[in-house]
N, C-alpha and C positions, 0 to 999 in steps of 0.2 A: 504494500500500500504506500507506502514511504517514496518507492519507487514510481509509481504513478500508475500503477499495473490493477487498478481497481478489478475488474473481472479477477483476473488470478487467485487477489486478495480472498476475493469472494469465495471462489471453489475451494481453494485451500481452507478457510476459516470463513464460514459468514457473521458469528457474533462478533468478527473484529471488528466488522465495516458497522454494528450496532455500538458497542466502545466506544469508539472513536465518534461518531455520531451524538451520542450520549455525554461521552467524556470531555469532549474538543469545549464546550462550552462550560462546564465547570472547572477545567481547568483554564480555559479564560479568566473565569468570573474570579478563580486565585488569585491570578496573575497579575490581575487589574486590582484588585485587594492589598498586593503586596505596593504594589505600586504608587499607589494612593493612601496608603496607610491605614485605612479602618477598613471596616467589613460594612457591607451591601446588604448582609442581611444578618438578623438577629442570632447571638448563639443557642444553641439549643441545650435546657436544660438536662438536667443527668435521666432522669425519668425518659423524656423523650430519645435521649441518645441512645438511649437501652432497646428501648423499643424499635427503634429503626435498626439496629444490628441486631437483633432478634428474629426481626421479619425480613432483614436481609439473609441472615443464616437460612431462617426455615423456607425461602426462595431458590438458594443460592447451588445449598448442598444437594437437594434433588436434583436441580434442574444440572449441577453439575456431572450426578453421577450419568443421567440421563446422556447427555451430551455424548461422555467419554464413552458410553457403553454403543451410543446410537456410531458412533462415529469408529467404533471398530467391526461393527455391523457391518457398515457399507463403506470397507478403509479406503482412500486416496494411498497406495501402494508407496509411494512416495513419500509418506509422514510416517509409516507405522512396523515399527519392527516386530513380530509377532512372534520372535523368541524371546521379548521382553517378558519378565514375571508379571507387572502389572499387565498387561495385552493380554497373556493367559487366565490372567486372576479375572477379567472382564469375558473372558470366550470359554470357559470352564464348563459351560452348558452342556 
């Protein structure tokens, strides 16, 4: 992606081009933060901070296992060594 190869980007990884998407504006909004020296928006209290890495976990860990498992499902031959332990520990079926 870096490289300008957006398709490639895509096949190989598609939640990168979602990151980056997602991420390119918050790390803006840092950046501009840093720069400017105060914050743009309110910090969030301990309560709430809990709760958003809470429900980020219970998001994050499925959707991750899902991924890793869906994506040696139907591997890009190219990314995946399937003498790897963890490759077997997900194809063990």
């Amino acid at each position: 992606m870096v490289a300008g190869d957006f398709e490639r980007a895509f096949y190989l990884n598609p939640m990168a081009v979602a990151v980056v998407i997602v991420g390119g504006p918050i790390l803006l909004l840092l950046v501009a933060e840093a720069l400017r020296g105060r914050r743009f928006l309110p910090p969030f209290n301990n309560t709430i901070r809990v709760a958003l890495l809470s429900l980020a976990a219970i998001i994050l860990l499925p959707w991750t296992y899902w991924h890793a498992r869906t994506a040696l499902k139907t591997p890009k031959t190219e990314l995946v060594n399937f003498e790897h332990p963890v490759v077997k520990f997900f194809l063990r079926e």
